[in-house]
C-alpha positions in Angstrom: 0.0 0.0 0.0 0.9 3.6 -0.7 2.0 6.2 2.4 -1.0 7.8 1.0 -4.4 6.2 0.4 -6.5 8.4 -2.5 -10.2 8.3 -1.9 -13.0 10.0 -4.1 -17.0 10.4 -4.3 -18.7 9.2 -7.2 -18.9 12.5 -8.9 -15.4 11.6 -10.3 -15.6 10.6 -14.0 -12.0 8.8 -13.9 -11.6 5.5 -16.0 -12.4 2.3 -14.2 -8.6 0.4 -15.0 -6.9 3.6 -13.7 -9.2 3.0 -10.4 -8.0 -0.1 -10.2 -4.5 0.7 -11.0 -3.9 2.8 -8.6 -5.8 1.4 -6.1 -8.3 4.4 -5.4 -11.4 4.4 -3.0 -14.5 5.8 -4.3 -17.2 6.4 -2.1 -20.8 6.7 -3.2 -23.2 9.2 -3.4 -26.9 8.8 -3.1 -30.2 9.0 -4.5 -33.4 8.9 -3.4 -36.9 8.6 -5.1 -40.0 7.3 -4.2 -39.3 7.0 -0.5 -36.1 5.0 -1.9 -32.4 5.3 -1.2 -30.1 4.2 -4.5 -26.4 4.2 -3.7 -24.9 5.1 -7.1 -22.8 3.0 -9.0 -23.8 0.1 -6.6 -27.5 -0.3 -7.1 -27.3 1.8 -10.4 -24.9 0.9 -12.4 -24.9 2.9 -15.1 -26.7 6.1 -16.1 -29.2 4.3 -19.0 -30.6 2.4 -15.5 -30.9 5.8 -14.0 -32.8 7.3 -17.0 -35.3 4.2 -17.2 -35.7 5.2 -13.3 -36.7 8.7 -14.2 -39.3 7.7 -16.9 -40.9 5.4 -14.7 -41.4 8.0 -11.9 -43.6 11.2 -11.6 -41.0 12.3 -9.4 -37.2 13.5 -10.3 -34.5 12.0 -7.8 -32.9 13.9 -5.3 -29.2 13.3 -4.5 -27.0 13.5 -1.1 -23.2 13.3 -0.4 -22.2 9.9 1.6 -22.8 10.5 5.3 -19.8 11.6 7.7 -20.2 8.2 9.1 -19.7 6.2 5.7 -16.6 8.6 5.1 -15.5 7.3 9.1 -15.7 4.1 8.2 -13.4 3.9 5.1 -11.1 6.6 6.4 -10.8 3.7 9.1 -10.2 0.7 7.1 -7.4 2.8 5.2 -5.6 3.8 8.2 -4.5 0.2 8.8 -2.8 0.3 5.5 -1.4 3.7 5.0 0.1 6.5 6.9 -2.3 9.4 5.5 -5.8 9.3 3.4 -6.3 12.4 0.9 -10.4 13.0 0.3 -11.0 14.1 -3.1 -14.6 15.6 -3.4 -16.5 17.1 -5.9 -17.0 20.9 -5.8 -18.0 22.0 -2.1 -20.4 24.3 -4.3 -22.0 21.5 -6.1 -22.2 19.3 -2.9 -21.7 18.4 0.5 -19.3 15.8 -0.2 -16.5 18.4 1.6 -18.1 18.9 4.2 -19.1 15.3 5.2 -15.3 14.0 4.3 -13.8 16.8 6.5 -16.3 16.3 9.8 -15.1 12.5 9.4 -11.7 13.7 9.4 -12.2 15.3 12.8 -13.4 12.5 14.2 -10.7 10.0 12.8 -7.9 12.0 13.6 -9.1 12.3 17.3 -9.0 8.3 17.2 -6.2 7.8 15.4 -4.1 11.1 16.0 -1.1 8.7 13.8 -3.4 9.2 10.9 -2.7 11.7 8.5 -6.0 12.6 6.6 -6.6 15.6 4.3 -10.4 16.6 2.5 -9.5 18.3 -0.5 -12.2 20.3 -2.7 -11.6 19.5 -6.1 -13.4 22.7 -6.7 -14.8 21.1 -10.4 -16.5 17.6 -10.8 -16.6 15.0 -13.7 -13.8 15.0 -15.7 -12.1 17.6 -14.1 -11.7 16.0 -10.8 -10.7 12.8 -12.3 -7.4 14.6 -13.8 -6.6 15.9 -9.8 -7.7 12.5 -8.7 -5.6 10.7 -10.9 -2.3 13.3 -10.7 -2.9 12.8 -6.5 -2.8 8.8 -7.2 0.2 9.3 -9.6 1.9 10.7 -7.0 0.9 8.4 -4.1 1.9 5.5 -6.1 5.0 6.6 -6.7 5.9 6.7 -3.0 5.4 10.5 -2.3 4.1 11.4 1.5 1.0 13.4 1.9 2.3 17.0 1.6 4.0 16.2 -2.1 0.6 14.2 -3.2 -1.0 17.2 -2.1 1.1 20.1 -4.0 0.5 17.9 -7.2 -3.2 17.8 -6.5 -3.1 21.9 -5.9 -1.0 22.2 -9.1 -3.7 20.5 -11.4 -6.9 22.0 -9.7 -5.0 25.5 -10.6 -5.1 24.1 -14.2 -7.5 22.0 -15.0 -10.7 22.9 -17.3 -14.0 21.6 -17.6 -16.7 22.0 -20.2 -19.8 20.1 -21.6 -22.1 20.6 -24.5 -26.0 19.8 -23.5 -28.9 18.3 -25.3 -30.7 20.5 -23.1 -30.2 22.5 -19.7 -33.5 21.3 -17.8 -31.7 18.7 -16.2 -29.2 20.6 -14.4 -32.5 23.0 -13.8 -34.0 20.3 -11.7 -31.5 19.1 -10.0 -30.3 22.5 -8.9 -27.5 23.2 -10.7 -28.4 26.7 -12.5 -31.6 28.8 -12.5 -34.4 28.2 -14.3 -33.6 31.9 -16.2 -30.2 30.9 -17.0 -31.6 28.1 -19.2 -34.7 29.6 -20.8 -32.9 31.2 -23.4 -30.8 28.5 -24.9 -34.2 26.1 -24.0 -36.3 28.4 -25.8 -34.0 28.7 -29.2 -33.3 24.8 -29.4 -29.4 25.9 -28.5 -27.0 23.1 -27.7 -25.2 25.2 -24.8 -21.7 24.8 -23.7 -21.0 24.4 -20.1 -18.3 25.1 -18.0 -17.5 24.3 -14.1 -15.8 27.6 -13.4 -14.8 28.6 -9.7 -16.8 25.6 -8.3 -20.3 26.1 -11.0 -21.6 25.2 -13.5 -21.8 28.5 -16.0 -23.5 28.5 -19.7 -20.0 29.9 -21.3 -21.7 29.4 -25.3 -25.1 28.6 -27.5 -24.5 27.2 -30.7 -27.2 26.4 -32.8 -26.2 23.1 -33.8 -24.3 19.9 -31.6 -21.7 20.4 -34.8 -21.5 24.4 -34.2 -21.3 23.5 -30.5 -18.1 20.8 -31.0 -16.4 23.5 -33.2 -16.9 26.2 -30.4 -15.9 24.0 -27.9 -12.7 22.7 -29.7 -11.8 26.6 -30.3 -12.1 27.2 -26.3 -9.4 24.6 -25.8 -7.4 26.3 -28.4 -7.8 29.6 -26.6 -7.1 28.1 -23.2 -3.9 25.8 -23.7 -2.7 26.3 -27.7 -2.1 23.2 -29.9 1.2 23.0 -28.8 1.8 22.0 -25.4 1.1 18.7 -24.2 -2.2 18.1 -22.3 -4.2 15.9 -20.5 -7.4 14.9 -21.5 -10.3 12.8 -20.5 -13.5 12.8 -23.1 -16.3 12.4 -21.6 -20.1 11.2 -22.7 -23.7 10.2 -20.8 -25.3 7.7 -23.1 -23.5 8.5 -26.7 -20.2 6.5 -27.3 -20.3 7.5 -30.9 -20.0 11.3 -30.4 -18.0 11.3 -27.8 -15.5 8.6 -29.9 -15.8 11.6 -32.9 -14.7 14.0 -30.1 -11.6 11.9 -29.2 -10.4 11.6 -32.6 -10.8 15.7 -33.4 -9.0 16.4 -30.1 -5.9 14.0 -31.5 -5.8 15.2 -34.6 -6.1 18.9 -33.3 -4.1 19.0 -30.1 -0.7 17.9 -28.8 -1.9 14.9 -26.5 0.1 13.0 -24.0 -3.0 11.0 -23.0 -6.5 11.1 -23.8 -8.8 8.8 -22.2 -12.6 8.0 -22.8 -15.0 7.4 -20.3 -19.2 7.6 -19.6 -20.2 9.8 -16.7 -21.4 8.1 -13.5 -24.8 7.8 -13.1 -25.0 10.8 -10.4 -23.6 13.0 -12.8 -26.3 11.8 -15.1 -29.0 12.6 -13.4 -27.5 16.3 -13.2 -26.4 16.6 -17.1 -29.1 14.8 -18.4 -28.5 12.5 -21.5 -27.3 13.3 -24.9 -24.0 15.2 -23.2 -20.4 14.9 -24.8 -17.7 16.7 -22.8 -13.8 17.3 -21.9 -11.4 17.6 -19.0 -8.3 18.9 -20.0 -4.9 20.6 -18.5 -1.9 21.6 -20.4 1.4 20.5 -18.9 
């Protein structure tokens, strides 16, 4: 095992070998509908179950963050193999994944005071914290002691960008993600908006006409942001359409400088906040 243990909540859109790789702890969120309590990824597997969950109910899901006491718990099993735990969350705006991971901090370091552990707010979600996710890992994994892991994790949330183009913006409405004003406009026009998690939200940053307009714009951000040049980091990301999000993969290598581009389908809590029909990118130039 590694001095330092890398745990993260189910927001993380990360690919499932690198998981396993590098040995990291995800943690699930939660839903609930119907009187019902889903733990995600567990008793919904994927985010096609979660939509056939939707349609069948009158009602739309709520989410939670795991419970202090569920982060207690690992934070516990992990102390009997590593020196310090680093808590990845999702964006303390988004959710209160932070808070829950740092309240069981407090009470694991008051048991076992030997017991480094660290929340850390990715300050992004999807994609995005998968890149800080895996760079923390990276760096566990190569033998580096909590404060290092940490720097690297620092460096790439300083860096790292995040952006989605949506079939529609209602499902971020309902689950609370934006105002119902900020997507009546692109709603209204049939736009296929362009997303970004900036400073911890989600923000409409563009609203092409077209899902082909919307790739170009969103391919030209990137350009703006990091060049063509530089090497970058990139994980493509998709709810429920492989074949536009394999399309995207292939532009982004035959426009950008890539030393690694991955390809992965959102979790099904994600899902339920982006809705279906979403293609996006996490990306960070070296």
């Amino acid at each position: 095992m590694n001095k330092v243990a890398i745990v993260a909540d189910t927001c993380v859109v990360i690919p499932q070998e690198l998981v396993d790789k590098y040995g990291i702890q995800l943690i699930p969120m939660l839903f609930h509908l119907e009187n019902k309590t889903y733990t995600d990824t567990v008793d919904i597997k994927t985010p096609d179950e979660l939509f056939q969950l939707v349609k069948k109910s009158s009602k739309f899901p709520t989410t939670s963050a795991p419970s202090p006491g569920r982060y207690a718990e690992l934070y516990r099993q992990l102390s009997r193999q590593a020196e310090g735990i680093l808590s990845v969350t999702v964006s303390s705006e988004m959710s209160a994944s932070f808070k829950s991971a740092t309240q069981a901090k407090e009470v694991i370091e008051t048991e076992l005071p030997h017991t480094e552990i660290q929340a850390f707010d990715s300050r992004t979600t999807a994609s995005g914290m998968g890149l800080v996710v895996l760079a923390a890992a990276r760096a566990a994994a190569s033998g580096q002691d909590m404060k290092a892991v940490v720097k690297v994790a620092e460096d790439i949330k300083s860096k790292v960008n995040h952006f989605g183009i949506f079939d529609s913006l209602s499902w971020l409405v309902r689950s609370g993600r934006i105002s119902k004003a900020a997507a009546m406009v692109g709603n209204m026009l049939s736009m296929k908006p362009i997303g970004e998690t900036s400073q911890g939200r989600h923000i409409v940053v563009a609203r092409p006409r077209t899902r082909k307009k919307a790739i170009q714009v969103l391919l030209e951000i990137v350009k703006q942001r990091v060049g063509t040049t530089s090497p970058l980091h990139i994980i493509v990301e998709h709810t429920s359409w492989l074949e536009e999000a394999e399309r995207l993969k292939q532009m982004v290598l035959d426009q950008f400088n890539c030393a690694e581009v991955f390809l992965c389908e959102y979790t099904p809590v994600v899902s339920l906040i982006v809705g279906p029909g979403v293609v996006g990118l996490g990306f960070y130039q070296e």
